[in-house]
One Martini backbone bead per residue (centre of mass of N, CA, C, O) as a GRO file, in nm:
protein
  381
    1UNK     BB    1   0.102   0.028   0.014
    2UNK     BB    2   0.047   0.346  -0.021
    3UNK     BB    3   0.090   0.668   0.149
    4UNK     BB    4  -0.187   0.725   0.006
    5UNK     BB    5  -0.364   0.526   0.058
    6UNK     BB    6  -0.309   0.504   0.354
    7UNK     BB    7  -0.439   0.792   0.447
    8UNK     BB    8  -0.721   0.721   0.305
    9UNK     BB    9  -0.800   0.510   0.461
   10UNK     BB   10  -1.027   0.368   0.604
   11UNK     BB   11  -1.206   0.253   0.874
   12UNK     BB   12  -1.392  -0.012   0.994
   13UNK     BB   13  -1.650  -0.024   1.185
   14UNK     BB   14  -1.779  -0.199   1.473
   15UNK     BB   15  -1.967  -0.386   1.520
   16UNK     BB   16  -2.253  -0.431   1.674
   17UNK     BB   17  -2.302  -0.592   1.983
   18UNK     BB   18  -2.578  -0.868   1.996
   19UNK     BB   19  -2.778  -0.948   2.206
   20UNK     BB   20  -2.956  -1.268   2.231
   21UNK     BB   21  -3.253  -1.337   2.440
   22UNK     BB   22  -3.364  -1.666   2.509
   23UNK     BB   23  -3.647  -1.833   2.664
   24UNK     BB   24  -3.708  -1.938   2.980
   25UNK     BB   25  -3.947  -1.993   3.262
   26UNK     BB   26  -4.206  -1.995   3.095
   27UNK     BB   27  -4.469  -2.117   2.913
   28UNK     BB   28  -4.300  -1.927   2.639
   29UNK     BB   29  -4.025  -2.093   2.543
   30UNK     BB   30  -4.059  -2.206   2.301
   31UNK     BB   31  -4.175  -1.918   2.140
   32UNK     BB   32  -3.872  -1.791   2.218
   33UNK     BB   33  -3.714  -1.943   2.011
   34UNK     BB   34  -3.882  -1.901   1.758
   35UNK     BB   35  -3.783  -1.556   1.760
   36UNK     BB   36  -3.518  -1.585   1.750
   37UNK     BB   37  -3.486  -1.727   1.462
   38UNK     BB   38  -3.625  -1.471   1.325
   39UNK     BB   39  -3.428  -1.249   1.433
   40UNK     BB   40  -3.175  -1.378   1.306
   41UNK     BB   41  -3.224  -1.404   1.031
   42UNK     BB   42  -3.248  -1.082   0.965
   43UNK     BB   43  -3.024  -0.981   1.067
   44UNK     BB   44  -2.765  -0.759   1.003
   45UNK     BB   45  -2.440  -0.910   0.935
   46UNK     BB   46  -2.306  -0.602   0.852
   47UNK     BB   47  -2.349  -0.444   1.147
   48UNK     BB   48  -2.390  -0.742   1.344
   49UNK     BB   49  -2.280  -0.900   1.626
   50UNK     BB   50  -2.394  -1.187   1.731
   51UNK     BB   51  -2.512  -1.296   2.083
   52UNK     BB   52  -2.617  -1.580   2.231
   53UNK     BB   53  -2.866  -1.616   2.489
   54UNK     BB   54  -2.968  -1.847   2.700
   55UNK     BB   55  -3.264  -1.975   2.875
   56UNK     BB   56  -3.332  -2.203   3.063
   57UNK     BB   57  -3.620  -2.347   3.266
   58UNK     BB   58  -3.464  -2.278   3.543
   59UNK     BB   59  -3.199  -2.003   3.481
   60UNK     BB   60  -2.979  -2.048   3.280
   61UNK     BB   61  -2.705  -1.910   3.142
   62UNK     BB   62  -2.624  -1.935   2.806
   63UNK     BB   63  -2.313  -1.990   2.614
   64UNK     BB   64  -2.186  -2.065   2.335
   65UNK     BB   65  -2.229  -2.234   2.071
   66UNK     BB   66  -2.591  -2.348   2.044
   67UNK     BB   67  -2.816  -2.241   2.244
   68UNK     BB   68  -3.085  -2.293   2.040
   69UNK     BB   69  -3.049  -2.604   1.975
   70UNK     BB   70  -3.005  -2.692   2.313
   71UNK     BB   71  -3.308  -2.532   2.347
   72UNK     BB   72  -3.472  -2.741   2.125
   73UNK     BB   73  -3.343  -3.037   2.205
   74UNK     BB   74  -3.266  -3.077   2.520
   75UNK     BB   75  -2.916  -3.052   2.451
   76UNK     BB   76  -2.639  -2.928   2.600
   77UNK     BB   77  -2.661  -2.685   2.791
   78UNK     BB   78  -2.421  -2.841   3.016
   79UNK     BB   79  -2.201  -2.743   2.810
   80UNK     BB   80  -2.227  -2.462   2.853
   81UNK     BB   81  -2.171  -2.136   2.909
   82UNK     BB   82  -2.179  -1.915   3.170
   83UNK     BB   83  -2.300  -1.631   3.231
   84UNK     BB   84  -2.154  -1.342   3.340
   85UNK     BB   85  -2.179  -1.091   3.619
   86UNK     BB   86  -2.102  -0.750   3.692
   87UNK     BB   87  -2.183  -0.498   3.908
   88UNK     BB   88  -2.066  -0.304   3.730
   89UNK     BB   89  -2.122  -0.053   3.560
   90UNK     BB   90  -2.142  -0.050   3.163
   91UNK     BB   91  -2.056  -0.065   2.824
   92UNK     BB   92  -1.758  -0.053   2.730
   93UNK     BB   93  -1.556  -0.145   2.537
   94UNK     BB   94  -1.317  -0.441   2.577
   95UNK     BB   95  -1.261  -0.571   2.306
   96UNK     BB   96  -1.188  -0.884   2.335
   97UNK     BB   97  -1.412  -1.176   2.343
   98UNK     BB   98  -1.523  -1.457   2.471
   99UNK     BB   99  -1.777  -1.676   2.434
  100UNK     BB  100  -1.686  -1.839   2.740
  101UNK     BB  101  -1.663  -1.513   2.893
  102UNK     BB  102  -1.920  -1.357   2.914
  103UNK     BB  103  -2.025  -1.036   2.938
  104UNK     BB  104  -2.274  -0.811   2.943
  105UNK     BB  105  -2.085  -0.568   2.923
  106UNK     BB  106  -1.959  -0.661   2.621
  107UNK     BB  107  -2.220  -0.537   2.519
  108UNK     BB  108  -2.427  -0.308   2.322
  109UNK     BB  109  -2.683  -0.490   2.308
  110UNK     BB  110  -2.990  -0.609   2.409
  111UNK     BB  111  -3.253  -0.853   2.295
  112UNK     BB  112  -3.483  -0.966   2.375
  113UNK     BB  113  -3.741  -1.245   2.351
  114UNK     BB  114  -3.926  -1.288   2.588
  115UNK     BB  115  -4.196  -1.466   2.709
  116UNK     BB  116  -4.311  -1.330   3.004
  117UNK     BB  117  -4.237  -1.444   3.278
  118UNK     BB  118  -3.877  -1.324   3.341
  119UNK     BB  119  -3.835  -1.096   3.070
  120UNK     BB  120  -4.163  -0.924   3.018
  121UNK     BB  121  -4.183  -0.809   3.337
  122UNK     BB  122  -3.891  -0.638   3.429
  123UNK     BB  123  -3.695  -0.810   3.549
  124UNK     BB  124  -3.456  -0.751   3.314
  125UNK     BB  125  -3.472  -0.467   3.300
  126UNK     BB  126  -3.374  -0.437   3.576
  127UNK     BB  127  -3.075  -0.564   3.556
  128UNK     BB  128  -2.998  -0.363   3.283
  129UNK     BB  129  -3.009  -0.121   3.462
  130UNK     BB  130  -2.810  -0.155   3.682
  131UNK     BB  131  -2.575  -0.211   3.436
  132UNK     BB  132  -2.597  -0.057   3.170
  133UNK     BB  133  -2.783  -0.175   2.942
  134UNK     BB  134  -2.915  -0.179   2.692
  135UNK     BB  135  -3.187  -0.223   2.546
  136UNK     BB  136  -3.490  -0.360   2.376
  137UNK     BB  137  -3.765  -0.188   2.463
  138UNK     BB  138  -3.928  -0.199   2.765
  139UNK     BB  139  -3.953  -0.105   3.051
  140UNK     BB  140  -4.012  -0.173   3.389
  141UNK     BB  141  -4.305  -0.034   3.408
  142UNK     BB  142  -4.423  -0.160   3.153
  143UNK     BB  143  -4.365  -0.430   3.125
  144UNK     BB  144  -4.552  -0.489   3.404
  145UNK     BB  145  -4.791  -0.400   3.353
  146UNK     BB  146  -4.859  -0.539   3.055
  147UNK     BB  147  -4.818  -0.839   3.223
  148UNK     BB  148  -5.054  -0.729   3.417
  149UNK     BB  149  -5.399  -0.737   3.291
  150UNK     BB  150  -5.515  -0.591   3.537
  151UNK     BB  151  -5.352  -0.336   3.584
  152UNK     BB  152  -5.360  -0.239   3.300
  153UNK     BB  153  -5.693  -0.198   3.319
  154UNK     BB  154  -5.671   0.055   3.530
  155UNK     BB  155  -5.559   0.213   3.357
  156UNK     BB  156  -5.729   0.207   3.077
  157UNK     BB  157  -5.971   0.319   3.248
  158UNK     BB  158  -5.792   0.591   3.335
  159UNK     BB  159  -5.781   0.692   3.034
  160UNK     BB  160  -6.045   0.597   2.863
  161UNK     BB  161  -6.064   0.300   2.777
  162UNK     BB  162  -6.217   0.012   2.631
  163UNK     BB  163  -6.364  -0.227   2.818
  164UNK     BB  164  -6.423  -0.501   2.976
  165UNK     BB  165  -6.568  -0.720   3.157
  166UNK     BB  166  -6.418  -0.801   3.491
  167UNK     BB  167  -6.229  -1.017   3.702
  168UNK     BB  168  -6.018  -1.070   4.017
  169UNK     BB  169  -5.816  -1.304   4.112
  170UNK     BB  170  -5.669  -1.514   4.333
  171UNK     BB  171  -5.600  -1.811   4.334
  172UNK     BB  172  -5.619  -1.866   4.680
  173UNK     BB  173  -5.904  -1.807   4.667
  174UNK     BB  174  -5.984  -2.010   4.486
  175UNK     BB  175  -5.881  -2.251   4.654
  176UNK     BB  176  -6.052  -2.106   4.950
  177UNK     BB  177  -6.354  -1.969   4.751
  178UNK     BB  178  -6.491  -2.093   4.530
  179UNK     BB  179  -6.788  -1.954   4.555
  180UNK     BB  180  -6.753  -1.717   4.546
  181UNK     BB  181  -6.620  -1.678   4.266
  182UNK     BB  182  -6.855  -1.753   4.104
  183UNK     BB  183  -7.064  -1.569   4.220
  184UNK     BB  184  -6.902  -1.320   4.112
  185UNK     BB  185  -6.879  -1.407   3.791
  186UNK     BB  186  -7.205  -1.430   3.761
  187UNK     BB  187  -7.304  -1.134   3.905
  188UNK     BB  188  -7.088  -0.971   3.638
  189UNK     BB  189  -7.164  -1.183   3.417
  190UNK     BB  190  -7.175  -1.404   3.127
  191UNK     BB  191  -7.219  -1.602   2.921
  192UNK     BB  192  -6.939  -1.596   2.791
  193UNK     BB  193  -6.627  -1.698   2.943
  194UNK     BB  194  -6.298  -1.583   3.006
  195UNK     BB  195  -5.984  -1.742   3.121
  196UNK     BB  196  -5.687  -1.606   3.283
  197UNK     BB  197  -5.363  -1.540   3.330
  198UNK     BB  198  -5.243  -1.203   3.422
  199UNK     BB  199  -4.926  -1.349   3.385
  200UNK     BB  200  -4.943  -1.401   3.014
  201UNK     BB  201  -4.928  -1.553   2.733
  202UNK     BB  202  -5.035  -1.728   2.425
  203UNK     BB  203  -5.270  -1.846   2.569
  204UNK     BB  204  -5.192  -1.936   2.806
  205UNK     BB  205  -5.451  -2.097   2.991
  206UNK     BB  206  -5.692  -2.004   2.798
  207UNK     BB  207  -6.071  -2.007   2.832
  208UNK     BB  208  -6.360  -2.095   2.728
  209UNK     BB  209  -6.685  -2.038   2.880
  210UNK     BB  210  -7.038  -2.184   2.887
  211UNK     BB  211  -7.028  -2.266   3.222
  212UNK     BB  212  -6.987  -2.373   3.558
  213UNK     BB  213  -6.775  -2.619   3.485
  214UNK     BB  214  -6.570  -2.455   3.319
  215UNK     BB  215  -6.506  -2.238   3.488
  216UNK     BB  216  -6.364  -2.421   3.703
  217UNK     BB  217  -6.210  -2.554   3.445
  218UNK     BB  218  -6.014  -2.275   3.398
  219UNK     BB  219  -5.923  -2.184   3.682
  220UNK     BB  220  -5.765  -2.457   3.720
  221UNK     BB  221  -5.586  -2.329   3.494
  222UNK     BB  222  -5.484  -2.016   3.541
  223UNK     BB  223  -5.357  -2.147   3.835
  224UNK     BB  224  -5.117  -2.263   3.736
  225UNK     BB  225  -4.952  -2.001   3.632
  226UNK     BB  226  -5.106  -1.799   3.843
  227UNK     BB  227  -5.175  -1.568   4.115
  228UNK     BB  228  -5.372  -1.476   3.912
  229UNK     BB  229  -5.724  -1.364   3.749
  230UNK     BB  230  -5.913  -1.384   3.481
  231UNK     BB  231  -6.235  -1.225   3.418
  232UNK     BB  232  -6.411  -1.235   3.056
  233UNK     BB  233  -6.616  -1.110   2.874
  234UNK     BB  234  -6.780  -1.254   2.619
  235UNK     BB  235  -6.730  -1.230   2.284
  236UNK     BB  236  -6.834  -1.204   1.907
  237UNK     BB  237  -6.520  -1.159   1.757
  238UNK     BB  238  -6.299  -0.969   1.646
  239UNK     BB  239  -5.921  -0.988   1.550
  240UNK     BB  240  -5.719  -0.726   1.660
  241UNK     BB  241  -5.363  -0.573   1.521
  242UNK     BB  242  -5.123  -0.354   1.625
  243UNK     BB  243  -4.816  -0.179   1.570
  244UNK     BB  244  -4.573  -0.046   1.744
  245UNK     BB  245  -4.321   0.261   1.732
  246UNK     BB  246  -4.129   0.386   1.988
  247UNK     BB  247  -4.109   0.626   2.189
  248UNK     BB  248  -4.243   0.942   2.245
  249UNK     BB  249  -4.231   0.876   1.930
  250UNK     BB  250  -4.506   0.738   1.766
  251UNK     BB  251  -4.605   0.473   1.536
  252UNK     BB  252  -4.849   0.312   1.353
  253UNK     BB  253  -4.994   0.040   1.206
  254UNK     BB  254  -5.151  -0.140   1.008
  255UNK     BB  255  -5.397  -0.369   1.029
  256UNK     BB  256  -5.473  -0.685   1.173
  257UNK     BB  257  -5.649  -0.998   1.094
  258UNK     BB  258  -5.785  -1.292   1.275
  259UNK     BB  259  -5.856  -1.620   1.163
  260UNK     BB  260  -5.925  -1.885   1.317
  261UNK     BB  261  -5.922  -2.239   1.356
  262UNK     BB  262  -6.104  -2.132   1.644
  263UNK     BB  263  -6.282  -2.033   1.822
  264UNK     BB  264  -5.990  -1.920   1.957
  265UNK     BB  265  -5.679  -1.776   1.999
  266UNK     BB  266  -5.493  -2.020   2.058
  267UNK     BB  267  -5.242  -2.194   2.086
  268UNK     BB  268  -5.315  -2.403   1.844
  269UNK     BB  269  -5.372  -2.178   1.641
  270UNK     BB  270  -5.103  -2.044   1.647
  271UNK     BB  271  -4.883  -2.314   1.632
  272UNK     BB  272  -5.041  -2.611   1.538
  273UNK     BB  273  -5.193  -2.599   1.306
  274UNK     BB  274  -5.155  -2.411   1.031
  275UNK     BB  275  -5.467  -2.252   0.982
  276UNK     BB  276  -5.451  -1.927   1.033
  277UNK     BB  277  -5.568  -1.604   0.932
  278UNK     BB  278  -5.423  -1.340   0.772
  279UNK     BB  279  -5.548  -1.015   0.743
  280UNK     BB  280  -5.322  -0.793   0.530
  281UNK     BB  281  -5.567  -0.600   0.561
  282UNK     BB  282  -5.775  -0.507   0.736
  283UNK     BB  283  -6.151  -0.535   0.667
  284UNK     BB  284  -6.154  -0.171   0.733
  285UNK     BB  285  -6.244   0.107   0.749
  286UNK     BB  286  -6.095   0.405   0.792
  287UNK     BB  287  -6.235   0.486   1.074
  288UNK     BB  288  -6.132   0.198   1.219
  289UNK     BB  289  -5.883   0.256   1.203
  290UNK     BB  290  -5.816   0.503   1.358
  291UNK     BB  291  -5.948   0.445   1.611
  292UNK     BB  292  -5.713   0.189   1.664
  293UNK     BB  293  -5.495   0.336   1.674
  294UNK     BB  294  -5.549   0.525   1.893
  295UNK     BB  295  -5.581   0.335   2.094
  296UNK     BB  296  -5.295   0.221   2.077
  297UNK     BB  297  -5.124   0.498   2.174
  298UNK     BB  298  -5.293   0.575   2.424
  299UNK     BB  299  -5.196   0.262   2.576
  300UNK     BB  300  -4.917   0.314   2.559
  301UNK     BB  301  -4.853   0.576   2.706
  302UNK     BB  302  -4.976   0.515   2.973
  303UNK     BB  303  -4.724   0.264   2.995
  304UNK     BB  304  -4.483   0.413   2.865
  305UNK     BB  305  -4.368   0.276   2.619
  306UNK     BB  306  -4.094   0.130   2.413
  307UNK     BB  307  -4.040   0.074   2.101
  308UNK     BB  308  -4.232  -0.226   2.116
  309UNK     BB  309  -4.583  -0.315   2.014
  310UNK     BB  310  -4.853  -0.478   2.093
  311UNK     BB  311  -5.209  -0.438   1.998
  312UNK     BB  312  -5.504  -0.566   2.129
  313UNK     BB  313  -5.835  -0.658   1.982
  314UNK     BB  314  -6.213  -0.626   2.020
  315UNK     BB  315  -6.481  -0.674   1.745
  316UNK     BB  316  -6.785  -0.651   1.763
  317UNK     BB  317  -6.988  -0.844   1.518
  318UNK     BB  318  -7.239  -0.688   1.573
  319UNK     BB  319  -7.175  -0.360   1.657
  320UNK     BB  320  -6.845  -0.245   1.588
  321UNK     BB  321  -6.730  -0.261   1.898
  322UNK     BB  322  -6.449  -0.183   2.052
  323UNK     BB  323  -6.178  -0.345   2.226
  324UNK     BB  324  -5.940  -0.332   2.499
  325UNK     BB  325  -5.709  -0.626   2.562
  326UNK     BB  326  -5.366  -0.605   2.499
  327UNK     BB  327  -5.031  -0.587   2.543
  328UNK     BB  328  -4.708  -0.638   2.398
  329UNK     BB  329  -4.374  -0.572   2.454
  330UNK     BB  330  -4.269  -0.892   2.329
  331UNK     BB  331  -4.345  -0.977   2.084
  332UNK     BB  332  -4.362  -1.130   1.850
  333UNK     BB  333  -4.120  -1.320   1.575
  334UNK     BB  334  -4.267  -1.510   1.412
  335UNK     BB  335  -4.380  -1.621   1.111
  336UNK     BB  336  -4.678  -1.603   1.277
  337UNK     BB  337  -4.647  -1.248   1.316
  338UNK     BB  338  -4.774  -0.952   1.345
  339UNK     BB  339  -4.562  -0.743   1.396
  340UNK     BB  340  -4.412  -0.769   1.133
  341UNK     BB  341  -4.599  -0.809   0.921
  342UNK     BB  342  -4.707  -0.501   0.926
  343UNK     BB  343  -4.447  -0.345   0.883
  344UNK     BB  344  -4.419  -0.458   0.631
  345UNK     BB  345  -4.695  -0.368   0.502
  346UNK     BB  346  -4.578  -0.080   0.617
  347UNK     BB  347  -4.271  -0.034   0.490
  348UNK     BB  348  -4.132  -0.248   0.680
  349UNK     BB  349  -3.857  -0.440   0.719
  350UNK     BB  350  -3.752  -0.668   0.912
  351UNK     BB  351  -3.449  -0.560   0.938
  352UNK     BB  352  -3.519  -0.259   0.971
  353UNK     BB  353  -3.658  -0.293   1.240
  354UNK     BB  354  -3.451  -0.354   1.370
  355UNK     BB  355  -3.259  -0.135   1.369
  356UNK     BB  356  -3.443   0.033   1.505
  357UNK     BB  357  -3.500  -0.064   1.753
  358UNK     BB  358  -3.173  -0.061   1.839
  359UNK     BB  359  -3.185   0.279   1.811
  360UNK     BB  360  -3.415   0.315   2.030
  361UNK     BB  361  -3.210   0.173   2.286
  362UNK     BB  362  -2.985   0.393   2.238
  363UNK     BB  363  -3.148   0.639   2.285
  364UNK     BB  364  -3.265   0.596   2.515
  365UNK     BB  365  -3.000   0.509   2.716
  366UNK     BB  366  -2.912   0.840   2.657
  367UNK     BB  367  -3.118   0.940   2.824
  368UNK     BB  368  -3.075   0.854   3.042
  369UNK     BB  369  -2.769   0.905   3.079
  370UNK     BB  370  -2.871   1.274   3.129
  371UNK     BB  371  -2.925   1.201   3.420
  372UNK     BB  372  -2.897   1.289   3.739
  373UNK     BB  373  -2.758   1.089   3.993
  374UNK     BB  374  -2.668   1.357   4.163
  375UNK     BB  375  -2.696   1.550   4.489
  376UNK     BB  376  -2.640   1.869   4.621
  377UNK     BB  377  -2.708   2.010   4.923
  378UNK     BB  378  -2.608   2.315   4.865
  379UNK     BB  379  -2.869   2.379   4.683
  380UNK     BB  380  -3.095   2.358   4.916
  381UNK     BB  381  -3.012   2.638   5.056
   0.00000   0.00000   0.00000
């Protein structure tokens, strides 16, 4: 090379380096392997070095080797390192590193990947806020409150948008006052209705019920997941869901409507069947468009969200009166997820969602870290 070259020459960007955080303790563990594997695909690798960081059943974080493979076949990863966390907080490069000795912060950010308790419920991300490392996604009362849908519908009643009629169980009631709670059930909804664990997704433990018999093995199906129990009045419903991108500036995607292969998009609806149709975009008026959308940007406001969320909706099909049924911080990712497909369908690619997410992760974090975290008390004077 000539000393005009060498000159000229540019140094290339390092890769910024993307935890893919997936698995977890959750009923929804499955469901967050296919999401990684959705996001892993689309990422460009020219852009970010990926680092793998499986969460096992037990809440093992292992890293090497192929984390995702080993817990999706249940084999191997007892032989993966364990991923080490030093508690001083940080994010700054650290040069080179190995990944059978990863510090999370060694990472420029981490992407979780998480569905339900334990992941996105705010748990990790108060980890990694403790931590100082960027993180995709909402914070820590974001995702908490929208993962508990008692809580999250006492904003949503308080902030004037539309939800059904509920009633709210601790499991520990359901277990020794069950006349009671039957009762409560009885007297302020009609059959049918859905039981539901207050805090998870993917229609896990949800059941429609339509009389007293399933009411009770409802109760006693959504009491194994979760110590809160949701019960909310049946209607016949189409479902709708847009997808939001954004922080304290969101847009909203067009709508789309899922025609389910049974009663309701059930667990087996979404994943086992194979049979379930999304359609995008839904086949909504202009005006119904406006109304959920506005409905959807205010229910993240509401909760703060960050990032990206999903929100669906239950749009009564005698009426096409539209009801906010719930947020989701860590939408899917998976092949049949409407929140990428809707953001494709809506003039974003899979791959560029990420890059947005990603940068949104990072405005986010540098936000946060321009507050003032040291109080001198003779100001105060």
């Amino acid at each position: 090379m000539t000393s005009t070259d060498s000159n000229t020459a540019r140094v290339q960007p390092r890769k910024l380096r993307v935890g893919i955080l997936f698995g977890g303790r959750s009923g929804e563990h499955e469901v967050s392997l296919v999401s990684a594997r959705g996001i892993i695909d689309a990422i460009d690798r020219e852009r970010y070095e990926i680092v793998l960081i499986g969460i096992t059943r037990e809440g093992r974080w292992v890293v090497g080797g192929d984390p995702l493979e080993a817990l999706s076949t249940g084999q191997g990863a007892e032989d993966l390192s364990t991923v080490r966390v030093s508690l001083e907080p940080g994010t700054s490069f650290r040069g080179d590193f190995s990944i059978k000795e990863l510090q999370l912060q060694d990472l420029d950010v981490i992407f979780p990947v998480l569905h339900g308790p334990y992941g996105e419920d705010g748990t990790v991300q108060g980890l990694l806020e403790v931590l100082a490392i960027p993180y995709v996604g909402a914070g820590v009362l974001a995702s908490a409150v929208a993962m508990d849908k008692a809580i999250a519908r006492q904003l949503f009643v308080a902030n004037g948008l539309p939800v059904l009629p509920y009633c709210v169980f601790l499991s520990r009631s359901w277990k020794s006052r069950p006349a009671d709670v039957i009762t409560e059930c009885e007297r302020t909804l009609q059959y049918p209705m859905f039981t539901k664990p207050a805090n998870l997704g993917s229609s896990v433990g949800v059941n429609k019920v339509r009389n007293r018999t399933e009411l009770e093995a409802g109760l006693d199906e959504a009491a194994r997941y979760d110590r809160k129990i949701i019960v909310e009045q049946g209607i016949e419903a189409r479902e709708i869901e847009v997808s939001v991108l954004g922080n304290d500036t969101r847009i909203v995607s067009m709508p789309g409507e899922i025609i389910p292969s049974r009663e309701f998009y059930s667990y087996a609806a979404k994943y086992l069947d194979n049979a379930s149709q999304l359609l995008i975009p839904a086949p909504l008026s202009s005006r119904e468009v406006q109304h959920v959308q506005e409905i959807a940007l205010k229910a993240c406001a509401a909760v703060d969200c960050a990032g990206m969320a999903r929100v669906d909706f239950l749009m009564d099909k005698r009426t096409g009166e539209v009801w906010l049924s719930e947020i989701n911080t860590i939408p899917g990712f998976t092949p049949i997820s409407m929140y990428p497909k809707l953001w494709e369908a809506s003039g974003i690619s899979y791959s560029e969602l990420i890059d947005r997410l990603i940068q949104l992760a990072l405005e986010r974090f540098e936000d946060r870290q321009r507050c003032v975290t040291r109080f001198d008390p003779s100001r105060a004077a």
